[in-house]
C-alpha angles and dihedrals in degrees: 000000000000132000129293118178135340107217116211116195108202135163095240119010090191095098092037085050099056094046088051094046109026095036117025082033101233111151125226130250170155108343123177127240082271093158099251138072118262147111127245108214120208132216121177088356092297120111100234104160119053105191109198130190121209124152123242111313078209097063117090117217089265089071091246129121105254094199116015108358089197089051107115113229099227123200112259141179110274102184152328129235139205127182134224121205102179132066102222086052096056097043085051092056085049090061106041089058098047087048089054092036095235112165124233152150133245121203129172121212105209101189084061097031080231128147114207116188118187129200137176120221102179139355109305096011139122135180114185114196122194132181122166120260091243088065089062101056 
């Protein structure tokens, strides 16, 4: 296992983008149609840094702040991600966290045959798991 990607939600990525490109040098990249705006930014050909951008979780359809409309919606880290490159492995984490009855969700992302699976440990926090889908056959 090894990591795979950190993921930061922020209202606007534009700022972020330009750090992580400009500054720390990583390059941006292919992203896939995921519903939402953002940039993956590459390092080493890997995609290490997924930027998204999501308005404020605070703000009701109506535009307006449902709790301190003076409050400031600050970036955070969204999630972390380790990949998987082998079958037996994956089947293996499946199983310690149904042994354990650990809840968790499992997505496939078609446009990269790719299997994501995201579990949360503990409040606030989220471990995303991915293994392409060739490794599963």
């Amino acid at each position: 296992m090894r990591l795979d990607h950190i993921t930061i939600v922020a209202a606007d990525c534009s700022a972020l983008r330009h750090f992580f490109v400009e500054v720390a040098g990583l390059t941006e990249g292919a992203r896939p149609p995921l519903g939402s705006a953002g940039h993956w930014l590459y390092l080493g050909g890997q995609a290490l840094l997924h930027l998204i951008e999501r308005g404020d979780p605070a703000t009701r359809g109506d535009g307006t702040s449902s709790i301190n409309s003076g409050a400031l919606w600050l970036p955070r880290i969204d999630h972390l991600a380790l990949r998987i490159d082998d079958g037996p492995q994956w089947q293996a984490l499946l199983q310690r966290l149904q042994a354990r009855q650990l809840p968790y969700h499992v997505t496939t992302i078609e446009a990269l045959q790719e299997r994501q699976l995201f579990v949360r440990p503990a409040p606030g926090v989220t471990v995303e798991f991915v293994i392409a889908a060739h490794h599963l056959v």
